[in-house]
PALODO-874598 format. One record per residue (C-alpha): residue number from 1; y, z, x. Coordinates in Angstrom, 1 decimal, padded with zeros to 4 digits. Layout:
REM residues N
<r n="NUM" y="Y" z="Z" x="X"/>
...
This chain:
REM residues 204
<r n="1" y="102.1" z="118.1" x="102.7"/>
<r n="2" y="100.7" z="118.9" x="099.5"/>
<r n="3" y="100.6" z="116.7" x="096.1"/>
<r n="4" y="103.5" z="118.9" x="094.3"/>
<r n="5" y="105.7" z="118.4" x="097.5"/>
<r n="6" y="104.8" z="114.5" x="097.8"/>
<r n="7" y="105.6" z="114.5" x="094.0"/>
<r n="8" y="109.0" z="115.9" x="094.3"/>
<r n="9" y="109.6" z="113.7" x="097.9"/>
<r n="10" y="109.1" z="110.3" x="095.8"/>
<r n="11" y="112.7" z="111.9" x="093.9"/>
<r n="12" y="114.0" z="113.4" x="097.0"/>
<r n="13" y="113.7" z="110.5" x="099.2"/>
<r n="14" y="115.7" z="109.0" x="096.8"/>
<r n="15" y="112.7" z="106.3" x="096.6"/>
<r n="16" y="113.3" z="106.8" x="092.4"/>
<r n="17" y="114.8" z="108.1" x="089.6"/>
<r n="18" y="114.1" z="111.7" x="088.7"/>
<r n="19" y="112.2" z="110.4" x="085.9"/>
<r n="20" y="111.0" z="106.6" x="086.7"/>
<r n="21" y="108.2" z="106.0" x="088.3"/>
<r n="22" y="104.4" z="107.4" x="088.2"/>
<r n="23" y="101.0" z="108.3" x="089.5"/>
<r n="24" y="098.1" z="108.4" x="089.4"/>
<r n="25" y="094.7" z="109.9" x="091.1"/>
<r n="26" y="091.3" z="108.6" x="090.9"/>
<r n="27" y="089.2" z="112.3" x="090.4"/>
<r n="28" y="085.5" z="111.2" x="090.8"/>
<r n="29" y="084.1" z="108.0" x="089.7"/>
<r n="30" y="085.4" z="108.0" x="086.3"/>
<r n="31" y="088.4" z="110.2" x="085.7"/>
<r n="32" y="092.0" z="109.9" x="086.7"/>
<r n="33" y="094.8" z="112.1" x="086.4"/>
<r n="34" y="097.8" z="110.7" x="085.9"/>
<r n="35" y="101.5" z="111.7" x="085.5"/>
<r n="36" y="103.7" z="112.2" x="081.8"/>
<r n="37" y="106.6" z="109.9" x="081.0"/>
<r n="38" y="109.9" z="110.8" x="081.1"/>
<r n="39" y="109.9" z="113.9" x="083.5"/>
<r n="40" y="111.4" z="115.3" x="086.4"/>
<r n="41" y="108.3" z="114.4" x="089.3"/>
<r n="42" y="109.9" z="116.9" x="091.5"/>
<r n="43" y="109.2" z="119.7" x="088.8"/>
<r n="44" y="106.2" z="118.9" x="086.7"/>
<r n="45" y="103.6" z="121.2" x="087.5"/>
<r n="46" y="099.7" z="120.5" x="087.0"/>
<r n="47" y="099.5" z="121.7" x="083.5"/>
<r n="48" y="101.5" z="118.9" x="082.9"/>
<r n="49" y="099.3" z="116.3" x="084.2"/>
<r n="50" y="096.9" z="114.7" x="082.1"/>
<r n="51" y="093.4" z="114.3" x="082.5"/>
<r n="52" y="091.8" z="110.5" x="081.1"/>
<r n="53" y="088.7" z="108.7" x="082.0"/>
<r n="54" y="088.5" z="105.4" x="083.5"/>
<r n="55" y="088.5" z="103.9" x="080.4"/>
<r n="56" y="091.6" z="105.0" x="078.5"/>
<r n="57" y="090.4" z="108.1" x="076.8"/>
<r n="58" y="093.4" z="110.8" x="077.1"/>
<r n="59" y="091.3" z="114.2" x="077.9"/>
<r n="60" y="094.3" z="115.7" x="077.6"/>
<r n="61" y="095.3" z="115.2" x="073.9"/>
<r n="62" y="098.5" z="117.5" x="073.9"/>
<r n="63" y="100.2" z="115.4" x="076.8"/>
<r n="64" y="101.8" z="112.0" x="076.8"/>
<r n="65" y="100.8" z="110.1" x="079.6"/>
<r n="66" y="102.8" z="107.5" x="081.4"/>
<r n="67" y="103.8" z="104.3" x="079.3"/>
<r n="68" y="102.4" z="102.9" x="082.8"/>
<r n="69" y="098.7" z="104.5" x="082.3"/>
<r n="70" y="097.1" z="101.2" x="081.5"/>
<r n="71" y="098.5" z="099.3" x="084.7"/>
<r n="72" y="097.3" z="102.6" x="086.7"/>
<r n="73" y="093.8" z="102.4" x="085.4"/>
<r n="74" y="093.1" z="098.4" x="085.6"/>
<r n="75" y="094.0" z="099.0" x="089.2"/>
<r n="76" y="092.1" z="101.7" x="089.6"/>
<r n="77" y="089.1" z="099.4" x="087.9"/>
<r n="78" y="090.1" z="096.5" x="089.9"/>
<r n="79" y="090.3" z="098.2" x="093.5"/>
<r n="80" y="087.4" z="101.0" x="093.6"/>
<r n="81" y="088.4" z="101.5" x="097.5"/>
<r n="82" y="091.6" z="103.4" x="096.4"/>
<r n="83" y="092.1" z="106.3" x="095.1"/>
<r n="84" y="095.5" z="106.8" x="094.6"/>
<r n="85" y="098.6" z="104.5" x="092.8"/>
<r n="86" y="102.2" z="105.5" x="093.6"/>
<r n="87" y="105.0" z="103.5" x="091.0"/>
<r n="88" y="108.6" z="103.6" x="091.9"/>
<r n="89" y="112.2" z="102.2" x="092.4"/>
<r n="90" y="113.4" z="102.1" x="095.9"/>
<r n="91" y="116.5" z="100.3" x="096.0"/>
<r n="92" y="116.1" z="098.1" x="098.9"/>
<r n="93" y="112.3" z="097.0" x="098.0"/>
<r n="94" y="113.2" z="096.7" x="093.7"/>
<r n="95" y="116.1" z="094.6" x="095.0"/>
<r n="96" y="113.3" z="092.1" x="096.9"/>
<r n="97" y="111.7" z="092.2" x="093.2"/>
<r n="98" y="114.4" z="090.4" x="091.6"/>
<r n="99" y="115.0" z="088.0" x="094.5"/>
<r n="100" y="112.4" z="085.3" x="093.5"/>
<r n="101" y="110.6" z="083.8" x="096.8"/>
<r n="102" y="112.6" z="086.1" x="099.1"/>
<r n="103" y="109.8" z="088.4" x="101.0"/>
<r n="104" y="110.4" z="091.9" x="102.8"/>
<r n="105" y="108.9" z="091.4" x="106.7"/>
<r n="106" y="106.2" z="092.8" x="107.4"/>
<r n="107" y="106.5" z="091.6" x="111.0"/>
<r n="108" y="109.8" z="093.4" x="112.5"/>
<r n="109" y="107.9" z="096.5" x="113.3"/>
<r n="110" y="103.8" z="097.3" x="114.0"/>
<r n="111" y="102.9" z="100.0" x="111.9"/>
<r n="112" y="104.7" z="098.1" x="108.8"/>
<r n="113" y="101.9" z="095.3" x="109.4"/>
<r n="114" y="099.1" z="097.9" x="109.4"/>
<r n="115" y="099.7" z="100.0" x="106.6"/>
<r n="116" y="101.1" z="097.1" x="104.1"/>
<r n="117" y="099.8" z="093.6" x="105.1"/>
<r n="118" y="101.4" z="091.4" x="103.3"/>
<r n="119" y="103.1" z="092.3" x="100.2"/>
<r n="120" y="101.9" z="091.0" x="097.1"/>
<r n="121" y="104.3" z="089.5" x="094.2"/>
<r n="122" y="103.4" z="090.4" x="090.6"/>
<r n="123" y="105.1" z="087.7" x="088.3"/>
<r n="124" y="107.4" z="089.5" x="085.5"/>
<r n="125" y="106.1" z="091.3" x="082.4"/>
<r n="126" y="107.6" z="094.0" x="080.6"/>
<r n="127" y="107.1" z="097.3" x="081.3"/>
<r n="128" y="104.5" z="099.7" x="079.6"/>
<r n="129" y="102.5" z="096.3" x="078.3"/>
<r n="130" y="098.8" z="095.3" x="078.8"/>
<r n="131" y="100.4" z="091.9" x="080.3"/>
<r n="132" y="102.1" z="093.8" x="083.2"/>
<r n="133" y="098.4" z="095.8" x="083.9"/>
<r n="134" y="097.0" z="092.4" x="084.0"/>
<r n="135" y="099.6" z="090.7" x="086.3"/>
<r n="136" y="099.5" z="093.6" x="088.8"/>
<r n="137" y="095.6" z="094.0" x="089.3"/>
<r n="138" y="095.2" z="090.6" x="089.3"/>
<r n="139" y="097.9" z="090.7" x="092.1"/>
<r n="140" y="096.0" z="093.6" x="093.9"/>
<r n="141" y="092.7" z="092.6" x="093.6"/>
<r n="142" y="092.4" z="090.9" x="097.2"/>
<r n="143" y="093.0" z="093.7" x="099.0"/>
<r n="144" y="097.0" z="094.1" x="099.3"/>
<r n="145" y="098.1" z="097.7" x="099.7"/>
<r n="146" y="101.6" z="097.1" x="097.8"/>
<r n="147" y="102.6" z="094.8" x="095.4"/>
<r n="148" y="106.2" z="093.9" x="094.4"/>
<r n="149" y="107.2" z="093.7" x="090.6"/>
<r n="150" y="109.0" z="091.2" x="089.2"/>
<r n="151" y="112.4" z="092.4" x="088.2"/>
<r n="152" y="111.0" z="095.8" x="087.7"/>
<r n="153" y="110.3" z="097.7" x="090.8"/>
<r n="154" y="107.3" z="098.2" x="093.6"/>
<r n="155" y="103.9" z="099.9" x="094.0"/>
<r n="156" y="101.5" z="101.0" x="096.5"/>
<r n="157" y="097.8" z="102.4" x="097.1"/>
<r n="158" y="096.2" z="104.4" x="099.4"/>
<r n="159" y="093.1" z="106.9" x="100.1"/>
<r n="160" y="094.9" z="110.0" x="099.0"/>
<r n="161" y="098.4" z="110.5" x="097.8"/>
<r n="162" y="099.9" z="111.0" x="100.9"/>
<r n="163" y="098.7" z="107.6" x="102.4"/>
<r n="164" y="100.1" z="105.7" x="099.2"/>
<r n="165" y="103.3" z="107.4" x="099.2"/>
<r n="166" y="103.7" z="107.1" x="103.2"/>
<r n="167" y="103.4" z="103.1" x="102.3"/>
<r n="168" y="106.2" z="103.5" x="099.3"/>
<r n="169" y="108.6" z="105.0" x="102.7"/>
<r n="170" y="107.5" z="102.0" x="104.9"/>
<r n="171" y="108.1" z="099.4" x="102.6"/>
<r n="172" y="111.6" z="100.7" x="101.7"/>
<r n="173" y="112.3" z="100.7" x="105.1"/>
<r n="174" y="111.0" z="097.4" x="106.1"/>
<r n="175" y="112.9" z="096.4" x="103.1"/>
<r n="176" y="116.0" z="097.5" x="104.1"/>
<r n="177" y="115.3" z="095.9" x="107.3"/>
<r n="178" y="115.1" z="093.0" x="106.4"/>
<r n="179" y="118.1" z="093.1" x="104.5"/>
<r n="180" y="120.1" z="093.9" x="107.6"/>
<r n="181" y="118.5" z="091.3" x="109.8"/>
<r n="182" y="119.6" z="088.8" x="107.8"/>
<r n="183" y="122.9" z="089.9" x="108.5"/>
<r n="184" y="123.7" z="091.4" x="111.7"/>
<r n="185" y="121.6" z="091.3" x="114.2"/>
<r n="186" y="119.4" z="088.5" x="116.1"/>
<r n="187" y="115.9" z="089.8" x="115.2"/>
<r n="188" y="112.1" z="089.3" x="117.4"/>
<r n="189" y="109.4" z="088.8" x="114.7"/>
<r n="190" y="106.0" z="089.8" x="115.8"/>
<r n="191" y="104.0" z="087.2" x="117.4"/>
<r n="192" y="101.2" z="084.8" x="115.1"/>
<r n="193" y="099.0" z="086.8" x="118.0"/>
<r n="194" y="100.4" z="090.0" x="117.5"/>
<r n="195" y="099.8" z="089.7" x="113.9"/>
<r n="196" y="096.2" z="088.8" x="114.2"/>
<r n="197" y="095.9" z="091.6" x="116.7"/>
<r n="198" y="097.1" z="094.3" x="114.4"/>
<r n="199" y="095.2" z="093.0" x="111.5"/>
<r n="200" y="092.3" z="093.2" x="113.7"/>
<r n="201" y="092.5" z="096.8" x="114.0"/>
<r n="202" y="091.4" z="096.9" x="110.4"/>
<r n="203" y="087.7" z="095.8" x="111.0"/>
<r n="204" y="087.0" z="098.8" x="113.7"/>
């Protein structure tokens, strides 16, 4: 899968709005690219991505960046093991977001241990501010490959695109998951073992 097709699979997958949601892409050591606001993700093409350094300079004066670009790049800052932030709206996981100390399990099914941990929770700020850049690198700074955003939506990180979008489809589905759980059927958590187990995979 290529990063035009992950783009438009974030829409597709019905994981956001045609227009919410953003990324970014750490390119070296001190530039990222990052998408525009307000436009189809399934259809922008790379002449309509712009090019910034780590520190907030827009290379690409003729393009309007995301109102998220200064979240993406204290992340960026915060985490230099990543490479990659994915913003969007799933329903299932924005509905944990606005569900106070309710938490999406992370321990119904193996590989949603491994490739999320445990959720983090980024207390509410409003959207496009430097607040909510400093709420949600604070909230990622200890290693958590997703974060949940107050009233507002979810995010995740990864090596590449591919691995931070593969997390955004996990965590929907462990969200919706555990929304059904609670509902319909007795559910088998993982073990405290089988939790230390799988985390232990992480230091091999």
């Amino acid at each position: 899968m290529d990063d035009q097709s992950t783009r438009g699979d974030i829409s597709a997958y019905g994981l956001t709005t045609c227009s919410g949601g953003n990324i970014s892409l750490r390119v070296g050591e001190s530039h990222v690219l990052i998408t525009p606001s307000a436009l189809d993700k399934g259809l922008i093409n790379f002449r309509q991505i712009a090019l910034m350094t780590l520190d907030g300079e827009n290379l690409s004066s003729a393009l309007k960046p995301s109102i998220e670009t200064d979240m993406h790049l204290k992340i960026l800052r915060a985490r230099p093991d990543i490479k990659c932030v994915v913003h969007a709206h799933p329903k299932y996981a924005s509905l944990y977001t606005a569900a106070g100390s309710s938490r999406i399990n992370t321990d119904l099914l193996a590989e949603a241990r491994f490739l999320l941990k445990e959720p983090a929770f980024a207390s509410y700020a409003l959207m496009g501010t430097e607040a909510l850049g400093d709420t949600v690198s604070t909230s990622l700074s200890k290693g958590a490959n997703a974060v949940l955003l107050e009233n507002h939506g979810v995010l995740t990180v990864g090596q590449t695109l591919l691995q931070a979008f593969d997390r955004m489809e996990v965590l929907e589905a462990a969200a919706e998951m555990s929304i059904h759980s609670m509902n319909t059927i007795k559910v088998n958590h993982l073990s405290h073992e089988q939790l230390k187990e799988i985390d232990s995979l992480h230091q091999k």
